[in-house]
N, C-alpha and C positions, 0 to 999 in steps of 0.2 A: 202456366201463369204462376209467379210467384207473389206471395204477401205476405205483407209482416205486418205484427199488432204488437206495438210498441208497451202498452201501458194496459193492458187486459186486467190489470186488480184495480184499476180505476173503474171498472165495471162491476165489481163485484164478484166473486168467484162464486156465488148460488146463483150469477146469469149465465145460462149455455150460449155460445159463441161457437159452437159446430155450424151454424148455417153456414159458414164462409169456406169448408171445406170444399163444398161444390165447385167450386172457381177456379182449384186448383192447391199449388201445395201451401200451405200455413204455416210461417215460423213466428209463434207464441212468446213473449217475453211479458212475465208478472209487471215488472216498473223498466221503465228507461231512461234516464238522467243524460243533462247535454253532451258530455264529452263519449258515452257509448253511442248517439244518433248513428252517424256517420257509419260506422262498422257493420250498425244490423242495418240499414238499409239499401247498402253498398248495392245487391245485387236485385235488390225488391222491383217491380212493376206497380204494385199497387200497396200504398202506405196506409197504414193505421193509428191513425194515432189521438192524443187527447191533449196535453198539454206538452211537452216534448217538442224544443224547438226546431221546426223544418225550415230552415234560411239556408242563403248559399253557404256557409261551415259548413253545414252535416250535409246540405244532398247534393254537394259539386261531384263528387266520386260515384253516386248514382245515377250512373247512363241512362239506366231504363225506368227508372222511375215515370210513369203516366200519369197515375192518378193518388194523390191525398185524401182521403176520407177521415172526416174528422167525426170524435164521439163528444160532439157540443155545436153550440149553436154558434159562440164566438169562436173567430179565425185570428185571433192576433199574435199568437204564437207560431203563425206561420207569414215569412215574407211572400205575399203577392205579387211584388213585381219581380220578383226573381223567378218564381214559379211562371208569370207569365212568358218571361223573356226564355222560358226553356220548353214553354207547352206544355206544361205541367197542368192538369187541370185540379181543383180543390173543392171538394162537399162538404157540404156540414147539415147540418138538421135541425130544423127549427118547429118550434111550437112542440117540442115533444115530452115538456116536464112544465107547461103552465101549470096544472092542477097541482104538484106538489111544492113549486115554488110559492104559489099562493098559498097553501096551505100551510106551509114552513111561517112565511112573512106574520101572519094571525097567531101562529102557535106561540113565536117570540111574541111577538107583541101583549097577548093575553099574559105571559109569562112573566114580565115586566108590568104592566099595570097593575094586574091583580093582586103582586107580591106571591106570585104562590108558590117558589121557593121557600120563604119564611114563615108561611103557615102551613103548608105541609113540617116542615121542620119543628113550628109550634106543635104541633099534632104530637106528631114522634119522638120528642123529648119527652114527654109527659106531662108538661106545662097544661095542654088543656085540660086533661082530665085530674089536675088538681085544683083546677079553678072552681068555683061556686055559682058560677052562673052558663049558659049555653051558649054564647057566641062570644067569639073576640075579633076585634076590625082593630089592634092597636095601630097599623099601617093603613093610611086612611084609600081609597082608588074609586074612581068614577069610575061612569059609564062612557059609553061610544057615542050613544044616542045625542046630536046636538054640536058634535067635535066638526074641527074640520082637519080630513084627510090628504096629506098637499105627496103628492106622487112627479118623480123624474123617471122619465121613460113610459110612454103612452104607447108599449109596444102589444104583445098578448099577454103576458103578465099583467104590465100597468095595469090595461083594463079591468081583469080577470079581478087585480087587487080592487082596483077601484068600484068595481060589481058590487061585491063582496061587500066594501065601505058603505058604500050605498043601503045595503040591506040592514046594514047596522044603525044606520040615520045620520050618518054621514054627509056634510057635504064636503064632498072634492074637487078639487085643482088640482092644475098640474102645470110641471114647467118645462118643455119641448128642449132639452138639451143642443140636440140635432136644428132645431128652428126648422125642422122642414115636417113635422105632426100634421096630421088631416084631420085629425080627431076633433069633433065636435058634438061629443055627448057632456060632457064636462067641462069645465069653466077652465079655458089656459088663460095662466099669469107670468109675469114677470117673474126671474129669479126671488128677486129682492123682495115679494109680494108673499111668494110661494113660506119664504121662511119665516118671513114675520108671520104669517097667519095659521101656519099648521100646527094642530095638537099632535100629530104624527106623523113622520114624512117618513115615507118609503122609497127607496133606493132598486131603480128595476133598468136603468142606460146600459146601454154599453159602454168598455172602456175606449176613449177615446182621447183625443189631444182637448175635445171640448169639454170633457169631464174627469178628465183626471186631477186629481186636486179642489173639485168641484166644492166640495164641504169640508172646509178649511177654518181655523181661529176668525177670519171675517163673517164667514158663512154661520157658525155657529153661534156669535154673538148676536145676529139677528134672531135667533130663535129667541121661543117664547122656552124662558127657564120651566116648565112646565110641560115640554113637549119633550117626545120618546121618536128618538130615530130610528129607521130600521136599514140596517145594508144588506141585500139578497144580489147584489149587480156583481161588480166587482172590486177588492177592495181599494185599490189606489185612487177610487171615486173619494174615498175619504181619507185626509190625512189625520191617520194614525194620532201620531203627537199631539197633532189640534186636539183628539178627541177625548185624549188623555187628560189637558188641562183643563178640557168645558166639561166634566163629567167631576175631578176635583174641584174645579171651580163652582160647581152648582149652575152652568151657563144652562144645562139641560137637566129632566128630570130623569133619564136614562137614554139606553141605545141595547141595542141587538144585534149581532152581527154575525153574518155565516160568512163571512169573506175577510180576509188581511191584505194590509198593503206586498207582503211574503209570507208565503203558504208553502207547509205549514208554518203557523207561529215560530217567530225566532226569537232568542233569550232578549234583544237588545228590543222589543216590541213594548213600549211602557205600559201598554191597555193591560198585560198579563199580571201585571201589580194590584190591579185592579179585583179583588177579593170578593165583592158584593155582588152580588149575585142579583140583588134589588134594583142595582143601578145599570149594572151590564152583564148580558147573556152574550155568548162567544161560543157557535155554534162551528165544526169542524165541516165546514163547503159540503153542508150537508142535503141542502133542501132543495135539489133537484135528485135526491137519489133514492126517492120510493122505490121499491121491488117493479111497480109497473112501469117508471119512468126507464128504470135501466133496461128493461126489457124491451120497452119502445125503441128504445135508441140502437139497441142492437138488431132489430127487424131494420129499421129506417135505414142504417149504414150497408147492410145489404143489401137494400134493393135499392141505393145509389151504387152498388158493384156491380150489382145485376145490369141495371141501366145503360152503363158506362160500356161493358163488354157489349152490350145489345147497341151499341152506336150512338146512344142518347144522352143528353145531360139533363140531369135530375139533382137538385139541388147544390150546381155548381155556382160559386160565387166566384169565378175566374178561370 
C-alpha cells in the first residue's frame, strides 16, 4: 500500500504522524502547492491531504488512487463529482477542534472589547506607573452580560459558541445559512434581523455558494456601528474590501479574524493597512490548531485508513 501526506507541516511538526506507517509505505512531503499535486500522487493509493487541490488536473494521472483522507472538516478543495465518477472515496473529520475554535472565537473577541492590546501597552511604556492615581479605563468597553450574540452556522461550534454566550448572559440567535438547521435551543432569525440586532456576530458556516460573500458593504451597513464581528469559518464568508471600508468608516466597532478571502495574507488585502490593533485582530487560521486538536485529527485520519482497508467507510462524505 502506498501513501502520501501532501502538507504534514500543516499539522505541526511536534505532531507524530508514524501511526500511518502501519498501512504500509509513506512518502512525507512538509507543504504541496497546486502545480507539484499531480507528480506526488501519481503513484499513491491513499491521499493525504489538507488544503491542496485534488480535482481532475492533479489526479487524472493517478490510477490507483482509492481513498482521500482529509486533515479538516471542510472538502471543498476537493472535486467530488470527479472523485465520484472515478470511485474515488473521500474522508474528512468532523467535530475534532470545537473546543479550540470556541475558544479561539472568545479569545479575539475579549481581545477586541476589552482593548487589552492598549493597556497592556499602557502598562509597558510606563505611562501607568507615572500616573498618580491606580486605574485607567481611558478606552471606555462593556460587558457581555445583557448583549445579544447573533451566530451563522448552528453547527458544533455554533452551539459550543452559543453555550458559552449563554453563560456570559447573553441572548442568542442565529441565521441558518443552509435553511435546513434543526436547531431549536436558540431563537433562528432572518438574515436581516440577525444584523441589525447583534452586539457580536460570530462567523462558524461553511464555505459555500450560500455564504460566500455573505457579509458584504450591504450586510455590514445593517450592523449596529457598535457591534464586533468575528470570522473563525472561512474567509471568502466576508468580503475582504467591504470590511475594509465599514471598519474606516466606523459602520462597525471592530472585527476579528482568523481567516482571509487568500491565505496567507496577500500584499493587495486592504484589511493589512489596517494598524489598530483596537479595531482589528488578524489571527493566522489559527484557532483550530491547539496541540490537542492537531493531535485528534491525526488519530481520526487514521482510523478512517484503518477503516477503509477493514472494508468500511468511516467518515466518508462520497
Amino acid at each position: 500500500m502506498k501513501l502520501v501526506i501532501l502538507e504534514r507541516n500543516s499539522l505541526g511538526t511536534d505532531i507524530d504522524v508514524s501511526c500511518f506507517e502501519r498501512f504500509g509505505d509513506v512518502m512525507v512531503y512538509g507543504n504541496t502547492v497546486r502545480h507539484q499535486v499531480a507528480e506526488r500522487v501519481k503513484d499513491a493509493e491513499i491521499i493525504m491531504s489538507n488544503k491542496a487541490p485534488l480535482v481532475e488536473e492533479t489526479l487524472k494521472d493517478a490510477a490507483s488512487v482509492k481513498l482521500i483522507c482529509l486533515f479538516a472538516t471542510g472538502y471543498d478543495c476537493v472535486d467530488l463529482e470527479y472523485c465520484r465518477s472515478r470511485g474515488i472515496k473521500v474522508a474528512n473529520v468532523v467535530d475534532y477542534c470545537t473546543d479550540a475554535v470556541s475558544q479561539h472565537t472568545f479569545a479575539m473577541l475579549f481581545y477586541l472589547l476589552e482593548h487589552l492590546r492598549h493597556y497592556d501597552e499602557y502598562v509597558k511604556s510606563g505611562a501607568y506607573g507615572a500616573q498618580d492615581r491606580f486605574s485607567n479605563f481611558d478606552l471606555p468597553f462593556t460587558e457581555l452580560t445583557g448583549k445579544t450574540w447573533g451566530i451563522v452556522g448552528m453547527g458544533h461550534i455554533g452551539r459550543k459558541v452559543a453555550a458559552i454566550a449563554q453563560a456570559f448572559g447573553c441572548r442568542v440567535i442565529f441565521y441558518s445559512a443552509s435553511g435546513k438547521s434543526t436547531c431549536t435551543d436558540y431563537e433562528r432569525v432572518d438574515l436581516d434581523t440577525l444584523l441589525a440586532s447583534s452586539d457580536v456576530l460570530s462567523l462558524h458556516c461553511p464555505l459555500s455558494e450560500r455564504t460566500r460573500g455573505l457579509i458584504d458593504k450591504k450586510a455590514l451597513e445593517k450592523m449596529k456601528r457598535t457591534a464586533i464581528l468575528l470570522n473563525v469559518a472561512r474567509g471568502p464568508v466576508i468580503n475582504n474590501s467591504d470590511l475594509y471600508w465599514a471598519l474606516q468608516n466606523e459602520e462597525i466597532a471592530g472585527a476579528g479574524l482568523d481567516v482571509l478571502e487568500k491565505e496567507p495574507i496577500t500584499s493587495d488585502n486592504l484589511l493589512g493597512r489596517i494598524q489598530d490593533s483596537n479595531r482589528l485582530l488578524i489571527t493566522p487560521h489559527m484557532a483550530w490548531a491547539t496541540t490537542e486538536a492537531r493531535t485528534r485529527i491525526v488519530e481520526e485520519v487514521c482510523r478512517n485508513v484503518e477503516a477503509y482497508l477493514q472494508g468500511k467507510d468511516r467518515n466518508i462524505v462520497t
